[in-house]
C-alpha positions in Angstrom: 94.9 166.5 99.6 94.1 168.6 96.7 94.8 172.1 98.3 98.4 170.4 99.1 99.2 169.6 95.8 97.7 172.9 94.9 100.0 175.0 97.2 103.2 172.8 95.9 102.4 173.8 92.1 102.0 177.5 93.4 105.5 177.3 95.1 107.1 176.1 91.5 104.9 179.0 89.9 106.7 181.7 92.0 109.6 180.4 91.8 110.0 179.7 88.1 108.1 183.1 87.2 111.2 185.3 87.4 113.8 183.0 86.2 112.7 181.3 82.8 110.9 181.9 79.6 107.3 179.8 80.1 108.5 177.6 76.7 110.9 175.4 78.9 111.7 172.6 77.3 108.9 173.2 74.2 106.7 173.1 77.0 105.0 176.1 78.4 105.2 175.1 82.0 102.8 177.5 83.3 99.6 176.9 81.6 100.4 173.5 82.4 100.8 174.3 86.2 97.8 177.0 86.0 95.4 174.1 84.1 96.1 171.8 87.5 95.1 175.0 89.6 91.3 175.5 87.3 90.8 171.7 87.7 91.3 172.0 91.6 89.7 175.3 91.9 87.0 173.9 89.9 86.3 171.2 92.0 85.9 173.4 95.0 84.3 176.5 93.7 81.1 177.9 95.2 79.6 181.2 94.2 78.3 181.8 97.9 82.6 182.4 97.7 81.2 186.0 96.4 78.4 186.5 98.3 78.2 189.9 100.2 82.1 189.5 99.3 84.2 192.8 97.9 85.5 190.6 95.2 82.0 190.8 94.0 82.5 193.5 91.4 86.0 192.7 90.1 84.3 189.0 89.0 81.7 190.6 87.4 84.1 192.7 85.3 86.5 189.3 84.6 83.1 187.4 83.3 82.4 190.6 81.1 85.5 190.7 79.7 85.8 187.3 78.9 82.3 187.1 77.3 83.3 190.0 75.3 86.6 188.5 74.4 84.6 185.2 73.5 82.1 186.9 71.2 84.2 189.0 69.5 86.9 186.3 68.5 84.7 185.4 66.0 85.2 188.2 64.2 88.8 189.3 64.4 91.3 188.2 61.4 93.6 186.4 63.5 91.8 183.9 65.7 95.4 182.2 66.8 96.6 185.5 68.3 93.2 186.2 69.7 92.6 182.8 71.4 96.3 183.3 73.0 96.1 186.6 74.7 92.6 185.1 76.0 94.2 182.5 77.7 97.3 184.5 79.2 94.5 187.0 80.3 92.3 183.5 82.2 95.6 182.6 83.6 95.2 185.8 85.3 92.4 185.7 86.3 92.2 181.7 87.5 95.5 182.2 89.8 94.1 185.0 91.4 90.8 183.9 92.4 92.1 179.7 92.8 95.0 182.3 95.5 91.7 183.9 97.1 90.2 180.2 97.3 92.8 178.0 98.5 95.9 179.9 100.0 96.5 180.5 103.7 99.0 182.6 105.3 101.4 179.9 105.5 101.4 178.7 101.8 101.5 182.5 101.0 104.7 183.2 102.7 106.6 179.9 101.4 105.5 181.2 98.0 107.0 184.3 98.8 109.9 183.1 99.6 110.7 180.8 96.7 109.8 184.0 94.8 112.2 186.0 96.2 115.2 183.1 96.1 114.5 182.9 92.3 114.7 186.9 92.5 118.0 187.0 94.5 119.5 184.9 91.3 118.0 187.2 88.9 119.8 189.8 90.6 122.8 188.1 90.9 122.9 187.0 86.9 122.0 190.8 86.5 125.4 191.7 88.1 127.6 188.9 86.0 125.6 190.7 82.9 126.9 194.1 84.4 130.5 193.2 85.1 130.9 190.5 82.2 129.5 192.7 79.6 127.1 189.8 78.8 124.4 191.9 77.4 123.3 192.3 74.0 121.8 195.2 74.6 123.8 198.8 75.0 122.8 202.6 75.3 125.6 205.0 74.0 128.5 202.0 75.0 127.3 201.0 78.3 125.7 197.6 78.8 121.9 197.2 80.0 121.1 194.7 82.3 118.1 192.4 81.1 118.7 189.6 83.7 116.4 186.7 83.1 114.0 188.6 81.3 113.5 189.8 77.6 114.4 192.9 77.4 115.8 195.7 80.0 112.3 197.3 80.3 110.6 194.1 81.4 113.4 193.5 83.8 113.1 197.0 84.9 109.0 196.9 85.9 109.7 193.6 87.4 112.7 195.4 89.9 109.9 197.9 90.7 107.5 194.9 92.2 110.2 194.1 94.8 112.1 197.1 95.6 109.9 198.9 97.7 109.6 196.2 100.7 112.9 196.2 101.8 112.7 200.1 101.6 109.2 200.2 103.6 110.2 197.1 106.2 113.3 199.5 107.2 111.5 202.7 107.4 108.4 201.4 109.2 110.4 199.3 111.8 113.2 201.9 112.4 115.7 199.4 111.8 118.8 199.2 109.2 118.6 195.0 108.2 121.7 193.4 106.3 119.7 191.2 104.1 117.2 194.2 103.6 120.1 196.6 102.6 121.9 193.6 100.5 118.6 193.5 98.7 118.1 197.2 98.1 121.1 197.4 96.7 121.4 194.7 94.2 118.1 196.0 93.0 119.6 199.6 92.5 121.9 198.5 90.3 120.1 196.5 88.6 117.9 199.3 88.2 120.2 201.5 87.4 122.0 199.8 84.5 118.7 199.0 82.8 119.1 202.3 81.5 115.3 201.9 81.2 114.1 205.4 82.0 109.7 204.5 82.7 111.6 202.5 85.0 113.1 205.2 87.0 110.7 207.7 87.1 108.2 204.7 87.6 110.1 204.1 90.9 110.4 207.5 91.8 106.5 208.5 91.1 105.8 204.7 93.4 108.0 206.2 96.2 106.4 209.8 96.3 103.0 207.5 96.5 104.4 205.4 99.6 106.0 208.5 101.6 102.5 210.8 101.0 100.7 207.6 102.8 103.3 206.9 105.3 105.1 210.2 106.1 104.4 213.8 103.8 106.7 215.5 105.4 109.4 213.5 103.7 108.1 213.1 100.0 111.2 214.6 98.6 113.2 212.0 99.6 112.2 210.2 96.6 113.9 212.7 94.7 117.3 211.5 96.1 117.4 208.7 93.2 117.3 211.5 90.8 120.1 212.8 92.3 122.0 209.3 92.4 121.2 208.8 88.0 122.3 212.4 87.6 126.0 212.2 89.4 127.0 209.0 86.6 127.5 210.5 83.0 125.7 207.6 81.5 122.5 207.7 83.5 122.4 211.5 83.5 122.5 211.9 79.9 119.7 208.9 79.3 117.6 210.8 81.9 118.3 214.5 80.8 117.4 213.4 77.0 114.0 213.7 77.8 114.3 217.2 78.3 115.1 217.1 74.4 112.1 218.6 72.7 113.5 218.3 69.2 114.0 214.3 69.9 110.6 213.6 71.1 109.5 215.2 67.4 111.3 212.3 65.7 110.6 209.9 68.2 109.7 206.5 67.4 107.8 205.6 70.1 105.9 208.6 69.2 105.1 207.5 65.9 104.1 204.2 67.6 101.7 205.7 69.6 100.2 207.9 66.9 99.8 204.7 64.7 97.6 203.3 67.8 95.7 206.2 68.1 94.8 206.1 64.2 93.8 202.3 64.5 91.4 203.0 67.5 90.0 206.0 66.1 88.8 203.5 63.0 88.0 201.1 65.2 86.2 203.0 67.6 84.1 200.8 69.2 85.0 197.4 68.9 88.8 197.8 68.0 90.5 195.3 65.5 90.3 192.3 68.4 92.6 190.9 71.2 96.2 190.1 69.8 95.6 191.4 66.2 97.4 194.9 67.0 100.8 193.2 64.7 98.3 192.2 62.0 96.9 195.8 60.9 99.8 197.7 62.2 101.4 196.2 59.2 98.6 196.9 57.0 98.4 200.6 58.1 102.2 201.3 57.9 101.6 201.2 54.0 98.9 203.6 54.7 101.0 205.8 57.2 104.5 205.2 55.6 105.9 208.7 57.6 105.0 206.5 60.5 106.8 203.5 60.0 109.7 202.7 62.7 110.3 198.9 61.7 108.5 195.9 60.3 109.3 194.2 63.2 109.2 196.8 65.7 105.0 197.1 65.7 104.8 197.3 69.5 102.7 200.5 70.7 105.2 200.7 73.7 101.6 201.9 75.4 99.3 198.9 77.1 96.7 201.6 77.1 97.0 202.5 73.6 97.0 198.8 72.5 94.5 198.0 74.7 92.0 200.2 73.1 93.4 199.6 69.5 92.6 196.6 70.0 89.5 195.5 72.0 87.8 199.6 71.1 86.4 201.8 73.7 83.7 198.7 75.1 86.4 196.3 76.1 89.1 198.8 77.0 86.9 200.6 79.8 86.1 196.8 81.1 89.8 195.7 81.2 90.9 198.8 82.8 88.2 198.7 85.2 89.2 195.0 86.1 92.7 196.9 87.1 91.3 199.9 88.7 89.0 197.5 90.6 92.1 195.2 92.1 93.5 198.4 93.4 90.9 199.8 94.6 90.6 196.6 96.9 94.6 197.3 97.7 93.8 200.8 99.0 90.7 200.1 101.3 92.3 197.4 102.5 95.2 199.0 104.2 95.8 197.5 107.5 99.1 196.0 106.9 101.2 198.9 106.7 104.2 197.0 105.4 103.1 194.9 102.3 100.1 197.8 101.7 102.6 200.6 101.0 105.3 198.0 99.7 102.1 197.1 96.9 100.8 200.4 96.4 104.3 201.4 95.5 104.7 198.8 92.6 101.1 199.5 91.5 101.4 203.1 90.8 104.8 202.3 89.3 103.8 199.2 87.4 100.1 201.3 86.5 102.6 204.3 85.5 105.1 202.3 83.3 102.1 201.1 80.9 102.2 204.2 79.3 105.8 203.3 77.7 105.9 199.5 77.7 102.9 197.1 76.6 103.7 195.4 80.4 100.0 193.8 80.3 101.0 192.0 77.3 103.9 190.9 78.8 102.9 188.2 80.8 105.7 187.3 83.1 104.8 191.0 83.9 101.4 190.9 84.5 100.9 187.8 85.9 102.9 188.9 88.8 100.4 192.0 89.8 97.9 189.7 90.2 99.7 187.3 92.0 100.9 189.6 94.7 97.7 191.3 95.0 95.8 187.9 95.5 98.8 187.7 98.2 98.2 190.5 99.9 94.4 190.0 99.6 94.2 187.0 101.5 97.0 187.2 104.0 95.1 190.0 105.4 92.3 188.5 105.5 90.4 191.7 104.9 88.5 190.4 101.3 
């Protein structure tokens, strides 16, 4: 009775993720839906679950963190911003181990599905955006495709979860599908017109990755998305300007990231706590005026950076060993040829784009890693 209801709350989960902000309604719908999930998992949870289990480690580093995060809350200057990010990092944490728990292999593909439905009409809005000139946002004229999400970079690392399984499915069973190729497609363009450069090279670095454990011999064919960015004049010239030595002197994400750097180097060890980056950024850029990009553009544009910045050098090793950890559970479990290289492609792309968006503090972004891992995880039945 309970895992049923359970299952039904994951299927709205997956589905909503992609198409709506959580505040639906004044109503963040997802801690709602993930509290039912910790009450149910709750109920049922039993540490022999761990025993002799490979999970074993990547708990250990969760309880850790969260101990760490607990303690040093009472510290930090804003406990509000604090206490947030704590509970967008549990709802982490709670869907992938309540996934491990209670999911079997059919509740894991109906999930999937709904997922992808609810991505087909991202893609689709992505298009009307496209052709409609419906986006806000533009790069030298040309409109970038956000979709559902945010901004074009978040839309752009969440394109990169989904776009290698039609490309791996098709490769790996020697067979051209319609709906595989329909996919594909919509994705490139989406891609494309995010005009969201990590993103590319994200995709391109998570394809070499899937042909070097699939094939070698034809690495280079990642390249051939290069190729397609450079023949458009609008794509080439957004890729070619990071050739442009003189612009990354002036660069504001630069100064962004040398801002970080300054706030962890004084906060060495302990950082200024989880969430308050904002707060001191705007202290500092008083400090650092020649550093200053915008009051309200404080963003390190670097989860790594901010990580650090904000939790020091004790509770940035944990939280990237808690990544490092999932992965490394991805990699030596790779029995499924299929979804493993379809997941190891958006790791190394989603691991890859950190460095130029803050995508683990973007939780409709990171929620989704651990989501599909937990997926992957348990439909293989190798954890």
């Amino acid at each position: 009775m309970f895992v049923k209801i359970y299952n039904v709350f994951l299927y709205v989960l997956c589905f909503l993720i992609p198409l709506f902000d959580y505040k639906l309604l004044k109503i963040n719908f997802d801690k709602f839906i993930v509290i039912v999930m910790f009450i149910i998992s709750f109920k049922y949870f039993n540490l022999k679950f761990l025993k002799n289990n490979k999970l074993l480690f990547n708990f250990l580093f969760i309880i850790s963190f969260l101990l760490y995060c607990v303690f040093s809350i009472l510290f930090v200057k804003n406990k509000y911003e604090a206490i947030k990010q704590l509970i967008d990092f549990m709802e982490c944490f709670v869907l992938f181990y309540s996934i491990m728990l209670f999911a079997d292999k059919r509740a894991i593909k109906i999930s999937f599905l709904f997922f992808l439905s609810s991505i087909f009409l991202s893609l689709f809005y992505g298009l009307i955006q496209l052709i409609f000139r419906l986006s806000p946002y533009t790069q030298e004229g040309v409109i970038r495709v956000y979709s559902t999400y945010v901004n074009p970079n978040y839309w752009g690392a969440i394109l990169n979860f989904v776009i290698f399984l039609p490309i791996v499915e098709m490769i790996y069973k020697r067979n051209i599908m319609l709906s595989r190729v329909i996919l594909l497609l919509l994705i490139l363009i989406n891609l494309m017109f995010t005009l969201n450069r990590s993103s590319w090279i994200a995709f391109v670095l998570g394809l070499i990755f899937v042909f070097l454990n699939f094939n070698k011999k034809f690495w280079f064919v990642s390249l051939f998305y290069i190729l397609i960015l450079l023949m458009f004049p609008y794509t080439r010239s957004r890729l070619l300007s990071l050739l442009y030595i003189n612009k990354w002197i002036d660069n504001s994400r630069l100064k962004l990231w040398k801002m970080a750097l300054i706030i962890f180097k004084e906060y060495f060890w302990f950082g200024v706590g989880l969430g308050n980056y904002k707060d001191y950024y705007l202290d500092y850029i008083k400090k650092y005026p020649y550093l200053i990009v915008s009051k309200n553009y404080w963003s390190p544009h670097n989860s790594y950076l901010r990580v650090f910045a904000e939790m020091g050098v004790i509770g940035g090793i944990m939280l990237i060993l808690i990544y490092l950890s999932l992965l490394y559970l991805v990699i030596k479990n790779n029995n499924n040829k299929i979804f493993y290289l379809s997941l190891l492609g958006a790791w190394i792309a989603y691991l890859f784009q950190n460095n130029f968006n803050s995508l683990i503090y973007v939780h409709r972004v990171n929620i989704l890693i651990w989501i599909f891992t937990a997926f992957y995880l348990k439909y293989t039945r190798e954890v």
